[in-house]
SEDRENTI-192386 format. One record per residue (C-alpha): residue number from 1; chain; x, y, z. Coordinates in steps of 0.5 Angstrom, whole numbers, m for minus. Each point is the difference from the previous one (the first is absolute). Layout:
BEGIN
@nr: NUM | kette: A | x: X | y: Y | z: Z
...
//
This chain:
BEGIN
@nr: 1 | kette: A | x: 72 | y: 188 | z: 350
@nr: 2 | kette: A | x: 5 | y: 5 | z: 3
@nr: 3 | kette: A | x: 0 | y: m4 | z: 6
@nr: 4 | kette: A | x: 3 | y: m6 | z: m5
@nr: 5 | kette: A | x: 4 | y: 5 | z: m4
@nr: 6 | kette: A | x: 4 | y: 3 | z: 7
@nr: 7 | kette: A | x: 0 | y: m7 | z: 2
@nr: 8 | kette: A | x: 4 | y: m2 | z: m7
@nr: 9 | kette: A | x: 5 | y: 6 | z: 0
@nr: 10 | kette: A | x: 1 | y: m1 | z: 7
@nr: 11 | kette: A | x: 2 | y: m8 | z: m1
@nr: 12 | kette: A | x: 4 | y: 2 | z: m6
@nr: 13 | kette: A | x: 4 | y: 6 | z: 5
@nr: 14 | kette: A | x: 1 | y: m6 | z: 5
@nr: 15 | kette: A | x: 2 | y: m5 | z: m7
@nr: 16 | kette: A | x: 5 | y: 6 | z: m3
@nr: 17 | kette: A | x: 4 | y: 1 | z: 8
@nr: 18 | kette: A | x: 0 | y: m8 | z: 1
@nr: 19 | kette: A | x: 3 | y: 0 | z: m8
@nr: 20 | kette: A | x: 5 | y: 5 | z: 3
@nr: 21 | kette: A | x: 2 | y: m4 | z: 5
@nr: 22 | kette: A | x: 2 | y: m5 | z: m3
@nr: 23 | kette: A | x: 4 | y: 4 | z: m5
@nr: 24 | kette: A | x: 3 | y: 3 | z: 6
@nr: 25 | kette: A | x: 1 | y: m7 | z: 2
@nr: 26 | kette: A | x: 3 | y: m3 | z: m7
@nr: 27 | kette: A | x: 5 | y: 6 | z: 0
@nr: 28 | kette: A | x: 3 | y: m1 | z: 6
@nr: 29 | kette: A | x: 0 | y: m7 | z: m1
@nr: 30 | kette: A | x: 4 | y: 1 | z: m7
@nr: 31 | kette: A | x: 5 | y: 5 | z: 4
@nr: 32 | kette: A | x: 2 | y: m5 | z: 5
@nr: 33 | kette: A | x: 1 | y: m6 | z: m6
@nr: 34 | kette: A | x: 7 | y: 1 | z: 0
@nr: 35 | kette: A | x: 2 | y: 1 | z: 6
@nr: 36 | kette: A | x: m4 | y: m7 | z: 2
@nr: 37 | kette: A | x: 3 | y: m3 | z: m6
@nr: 38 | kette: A | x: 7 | y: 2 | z: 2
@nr: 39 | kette: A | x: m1 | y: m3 | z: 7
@nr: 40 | kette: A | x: m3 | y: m7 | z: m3
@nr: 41 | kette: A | x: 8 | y: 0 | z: m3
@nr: 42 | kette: A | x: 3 | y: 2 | z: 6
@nr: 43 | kette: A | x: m3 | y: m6 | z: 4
@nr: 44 | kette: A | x: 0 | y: m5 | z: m5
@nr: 45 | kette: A | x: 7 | y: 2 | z: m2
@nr: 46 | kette: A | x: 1 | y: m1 | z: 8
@nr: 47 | kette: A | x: m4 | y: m6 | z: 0
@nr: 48 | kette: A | x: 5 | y: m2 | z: m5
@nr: 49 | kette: A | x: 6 | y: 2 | z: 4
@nr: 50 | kette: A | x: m2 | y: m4 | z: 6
@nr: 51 | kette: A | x: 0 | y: m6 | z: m4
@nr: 52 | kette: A | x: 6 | y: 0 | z: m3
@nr: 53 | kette: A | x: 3 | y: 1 | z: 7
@nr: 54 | kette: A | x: m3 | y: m6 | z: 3
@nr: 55 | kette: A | x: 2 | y: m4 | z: m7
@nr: 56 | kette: A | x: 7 | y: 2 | z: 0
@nr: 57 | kette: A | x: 0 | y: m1 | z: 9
@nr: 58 | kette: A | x: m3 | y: m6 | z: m1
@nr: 59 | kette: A | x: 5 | y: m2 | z: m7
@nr: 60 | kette: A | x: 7 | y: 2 | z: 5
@nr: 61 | kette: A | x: m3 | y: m4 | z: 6
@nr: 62 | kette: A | x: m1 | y: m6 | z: m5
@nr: 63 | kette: A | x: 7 | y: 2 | z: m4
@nr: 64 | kette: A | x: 4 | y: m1 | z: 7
@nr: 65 | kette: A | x: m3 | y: m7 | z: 2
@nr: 66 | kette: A | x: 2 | y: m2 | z: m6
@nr: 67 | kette: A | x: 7 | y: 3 | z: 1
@nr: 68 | kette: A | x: 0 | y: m3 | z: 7
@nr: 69 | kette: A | x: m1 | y: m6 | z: m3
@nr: 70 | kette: A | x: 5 | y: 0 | z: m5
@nr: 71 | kette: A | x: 5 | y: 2 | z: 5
@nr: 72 | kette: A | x: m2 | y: m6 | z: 4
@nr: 73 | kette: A | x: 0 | y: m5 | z: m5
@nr: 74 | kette: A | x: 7 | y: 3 | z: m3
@nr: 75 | kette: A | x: 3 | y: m1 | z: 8
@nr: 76 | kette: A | x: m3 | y: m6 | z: 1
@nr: 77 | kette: A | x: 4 | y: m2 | z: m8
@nr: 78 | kette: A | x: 7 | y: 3 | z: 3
@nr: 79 | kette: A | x: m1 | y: m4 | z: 6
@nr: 80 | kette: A | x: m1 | y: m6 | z: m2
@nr: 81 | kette: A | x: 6 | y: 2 | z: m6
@nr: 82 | kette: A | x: 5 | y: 1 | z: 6
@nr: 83 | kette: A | x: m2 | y: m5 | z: 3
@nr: 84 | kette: A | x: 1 | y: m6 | z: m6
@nr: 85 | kette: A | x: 7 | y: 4 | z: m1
@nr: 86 | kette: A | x: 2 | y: m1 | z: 6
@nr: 87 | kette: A | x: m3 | y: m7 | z: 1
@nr: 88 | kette: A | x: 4 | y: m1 | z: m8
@nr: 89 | kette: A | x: 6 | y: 5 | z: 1
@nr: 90 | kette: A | x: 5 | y: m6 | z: 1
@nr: 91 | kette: A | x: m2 | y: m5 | z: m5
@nr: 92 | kette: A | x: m2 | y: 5 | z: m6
@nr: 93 | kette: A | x: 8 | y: 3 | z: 1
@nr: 94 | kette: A | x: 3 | y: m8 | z: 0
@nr: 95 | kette: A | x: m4 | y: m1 | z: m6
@nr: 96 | kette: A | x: 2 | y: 5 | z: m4
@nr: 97 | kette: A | x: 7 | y: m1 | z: 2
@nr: 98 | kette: A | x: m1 | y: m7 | z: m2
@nr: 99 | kette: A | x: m2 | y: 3 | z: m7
@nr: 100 | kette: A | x: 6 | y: 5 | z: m1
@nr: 101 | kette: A | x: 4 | y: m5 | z: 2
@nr: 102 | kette: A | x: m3 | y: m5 | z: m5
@nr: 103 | kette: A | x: 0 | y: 4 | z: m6
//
């Protein structure tokens, strides 16, 4: 029976240490909480950066083909603008010559 009980006590010392340590564990753990919180913050926020630096880059390089294309298509409207004038020049002159004669 003594036998049974030191074997009791002796558990419940073991059951108490191993209680203590987990209370040491769960303390140091709920110290380290806002120091890991902040740390998710800062990466995210990071991560949020980073995305928005890639959308904007990718946003100016979509932004200037467009500007590229519409510089083109505007060149390419003066060209053929010059080139109707220079074809025209001539006869929108007399005809409007003919008209201010006329009235």
């Amino acid at each position: 029976m003594e036998k049974l009980l030191n074997q009791v006590i002796k558990s419940d010392a073991q059951a108490r240490e191993k209680l203590k340590e987990a209370e040491a564990y769960r303390k140091a753990q709920m110290e380290s909480l806002p120091q890991k919180k902040e740390q998710i913050i800062k990466e995210e926020n990071q991560k949020a950066i980073d995305d928005a630096m890639r959308r904007s880059k990718s946003s100016s390089t979509t932004a200037a083909k467009k500007l590229e294309q519409t510089k083109a298509r505007n060149s390419a409207a003066q060209e053929n603008m010059e080139k109707l004038y220079s074809e025209k020049c001539d006869e929108w002159v007399e005809t409007m010559l003919k008209k201010i004669i006329e009235a």
